[in-house]
N, C-alpha and C positions, 0 to 999 in steps of 0.2 A: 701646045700641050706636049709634055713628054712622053715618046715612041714608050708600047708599052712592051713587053715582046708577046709571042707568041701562046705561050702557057698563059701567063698574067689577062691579055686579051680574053682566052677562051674562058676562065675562069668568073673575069670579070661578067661575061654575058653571063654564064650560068647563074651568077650572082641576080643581074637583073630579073633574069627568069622569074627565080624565085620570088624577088618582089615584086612581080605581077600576083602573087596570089596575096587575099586578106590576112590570112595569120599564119605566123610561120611557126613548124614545128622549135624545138629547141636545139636539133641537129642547124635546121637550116641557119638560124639567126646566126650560129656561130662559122654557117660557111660564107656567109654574106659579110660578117663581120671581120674576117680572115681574108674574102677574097676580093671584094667590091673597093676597086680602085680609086682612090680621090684624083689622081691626074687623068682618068681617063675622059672627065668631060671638062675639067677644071685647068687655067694653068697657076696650079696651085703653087708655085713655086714664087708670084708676081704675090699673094695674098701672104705667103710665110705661110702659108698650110700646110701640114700632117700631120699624118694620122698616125698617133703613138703608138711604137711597135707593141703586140698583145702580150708579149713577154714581158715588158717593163712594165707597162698597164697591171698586170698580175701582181708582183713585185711594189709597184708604188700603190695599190690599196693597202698595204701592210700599215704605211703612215696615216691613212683616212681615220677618225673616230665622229664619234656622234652617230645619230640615227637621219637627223634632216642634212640633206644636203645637196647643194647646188653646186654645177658641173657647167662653167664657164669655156666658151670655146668649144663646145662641146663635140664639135666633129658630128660623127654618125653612133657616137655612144661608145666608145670604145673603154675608155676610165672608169665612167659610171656603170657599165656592162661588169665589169673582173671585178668591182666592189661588189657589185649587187651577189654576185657568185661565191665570192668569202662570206655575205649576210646570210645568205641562202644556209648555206653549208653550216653556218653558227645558229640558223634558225632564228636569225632576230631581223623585222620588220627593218625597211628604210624607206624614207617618205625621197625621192630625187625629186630634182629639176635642173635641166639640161639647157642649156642656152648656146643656141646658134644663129650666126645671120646667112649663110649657105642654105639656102633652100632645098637643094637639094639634096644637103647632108640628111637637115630633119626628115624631110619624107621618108628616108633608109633609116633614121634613128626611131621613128616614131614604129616601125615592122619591127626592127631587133630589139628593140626598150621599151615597149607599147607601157609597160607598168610606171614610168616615169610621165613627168610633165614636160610636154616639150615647148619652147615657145622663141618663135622666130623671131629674130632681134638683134643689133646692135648692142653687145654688151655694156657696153660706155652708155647706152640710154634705157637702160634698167629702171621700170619704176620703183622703187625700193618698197614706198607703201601698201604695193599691193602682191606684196610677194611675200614679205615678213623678215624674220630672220632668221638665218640656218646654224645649224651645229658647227659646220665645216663647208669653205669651201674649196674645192679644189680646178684642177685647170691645166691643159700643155698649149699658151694660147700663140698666137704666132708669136714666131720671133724676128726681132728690131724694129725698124721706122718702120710701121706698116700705115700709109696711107687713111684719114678716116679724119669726117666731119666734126664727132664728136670730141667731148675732153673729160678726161679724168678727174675727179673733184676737186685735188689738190699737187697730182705729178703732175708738171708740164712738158716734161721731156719728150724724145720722140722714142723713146722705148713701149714699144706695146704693150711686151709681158710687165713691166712697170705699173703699167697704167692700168692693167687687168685685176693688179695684185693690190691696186690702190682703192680702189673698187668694191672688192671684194673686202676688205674691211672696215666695209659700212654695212655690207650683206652678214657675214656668220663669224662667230668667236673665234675661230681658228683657221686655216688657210694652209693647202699644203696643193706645189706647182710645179713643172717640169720649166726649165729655165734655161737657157745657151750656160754655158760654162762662165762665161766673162763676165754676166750678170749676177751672180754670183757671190758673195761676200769671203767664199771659199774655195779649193781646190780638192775634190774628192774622190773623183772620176779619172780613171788612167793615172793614179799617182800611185805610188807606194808610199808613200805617207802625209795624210792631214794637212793642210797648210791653210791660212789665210791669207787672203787676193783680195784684198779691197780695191778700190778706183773711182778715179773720178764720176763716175755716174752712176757707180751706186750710194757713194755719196751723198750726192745730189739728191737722190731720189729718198734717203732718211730723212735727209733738210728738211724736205718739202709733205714726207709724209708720216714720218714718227714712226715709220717700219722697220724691226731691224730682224734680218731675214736668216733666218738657224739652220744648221745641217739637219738632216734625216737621221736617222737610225744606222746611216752606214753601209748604204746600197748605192753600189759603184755602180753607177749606167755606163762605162766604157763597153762592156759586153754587150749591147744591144746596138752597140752605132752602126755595125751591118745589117741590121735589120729595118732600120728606118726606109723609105719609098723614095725613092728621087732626092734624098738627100742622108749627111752622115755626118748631126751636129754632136758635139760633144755639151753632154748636158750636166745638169744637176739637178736634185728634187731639193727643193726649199722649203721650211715651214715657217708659219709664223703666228706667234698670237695677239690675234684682233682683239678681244677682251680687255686688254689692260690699255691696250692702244687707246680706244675709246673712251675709256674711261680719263687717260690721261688728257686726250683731246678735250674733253667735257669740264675736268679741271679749270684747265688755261682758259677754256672759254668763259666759264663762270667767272674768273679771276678778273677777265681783262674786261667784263662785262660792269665786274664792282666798282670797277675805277670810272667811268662814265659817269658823270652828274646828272640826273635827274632820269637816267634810264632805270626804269625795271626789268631787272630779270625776267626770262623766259625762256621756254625751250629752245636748244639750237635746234636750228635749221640747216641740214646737210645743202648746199650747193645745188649738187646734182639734185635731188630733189626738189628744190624751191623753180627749176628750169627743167622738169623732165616733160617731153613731149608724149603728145596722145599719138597713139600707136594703136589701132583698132585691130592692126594684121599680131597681134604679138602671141594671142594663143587659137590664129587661125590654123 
């Protein structure tokens, strides 16, 4: 695990402190949320963990819409926390759900976010059916080849944020992610001007999923790479719309479905769900 220093340390216990008590005020949530270290019991650096600086977090709720929504990767709440904070302040309700397989991310997420849904889990084994579907989803999930049993309905690759984002548009209409830079369809971050970076695997990963992944609104994350914990990726927010994806998928399928002799039509059946595993721990 990575030395934390001395301030970081003391801060962090403070943090713990507080989550010994059952509810925490609105002060503490946000000193917990601010101070309570992911490396300090984790080496989060072997998982591609962290935890999105609260500055950008603030900053990429700008892209979120909709009122449902689910928060993949979800750390200890920190994305779906600075959204809830813009609803707040706009006075309009949100229904969350937060998904982590860090156990003891959720235990801290469930104190700071008690108003959301938290449920411990394996993104990649998602039951879909029993979750429904959301507005928007969004996500800063690890990045690259991250290690894991499971697979993504239709990316095969070894990109994780790939396969998160592949996922996730089978869950909610829209989708909007924190991304490495190279993943990317674009360059927008630390540049002085706009440019498209395509590459082989992002490529790859339109082939295989009908995604094709749009800039933001125009908010340069270069300014926050100092802020990141044990690490200082250069990123990007990405959006995309799920809606027509689906619908295009649904298409092809009906299409290729007509050609078949003597089959009748019927609903598709998503992959991932025809193989999702019983998870009795998923809203312990």
């Amino acid at each position: 695990m990575p030395k934390l220093s001395k301030e970081e340390a003391a801060r962090h216990q403070e943090a713990e402190k507080l989550l010994e008590k059952d509810v925490l005020t609105v002060a503490e949530r946000e000193f917990v949320l601010e101070h309570w270290h992911e490396g300090a019991r984790h080496l989060n650096s072997v998982a591609g963990a962290f935890f999105t600086p609260l500055e950008l977090a603030r900053d990429f709720a700008v892209e979120v819409t909709g009122r449902k929504i689910i928060d993949l990767c979800a750390g200890i709440g920190r994305l779906s926390y600075l959204i809830k904070v813009a609803a707040d302040f706009s006075r309009q309700p949100l229904d969350l759900t937060c998904v982590e397989i860090n156990k003891d991310y959720v235990e801290v997420g469930r104190k700071i976010l008690p108003e959301a849904r938290w449920i411990h889990a394996d993104v990649l084994d998602l039951p879909k059916l029993a979750l429904g579907t959301f507005d928007c989803a969004i996500g800063n999930p690890p990045f690259g080849a991250i290690r894991t049993d499971t697979k993504a309905p239709r990316y095969k690759g070894s990109h994780f944020e790939y396969a998160v984002i592949d996922l996730a548009s089978d869950l909610a209409d829209y989708g909007v992610f924190i991304v490495p830079q190279g993943s990317a369809p674009f360059h927008l971050s630390g540049t002085q001007t706009f440019r498209h970076a395509t590459s082989q695997k992002y490529e790859a990963f339109i082939k295989s999923t009908g995604i094709s992944l749009q800039p933001n609104c125009g908010l340069d994350t270069s300014g926050y790479d100092h802020l990141w914990r044990g690490t200082s990726p250069r990123t990007e927010i990405v959006c995309a719309d799920f809606k027509d994806i689906r619908a295009e998928r649904q298409s092809i399928h009906d299409s290729q479905e007509s050609h078949i002799p003597g089959l009748k039509a019927g609903p598709s059946i998503n992959p991932a769900i025809a193989r999702r595993p019983q998870q009795a721990d998923l809203f312990a």
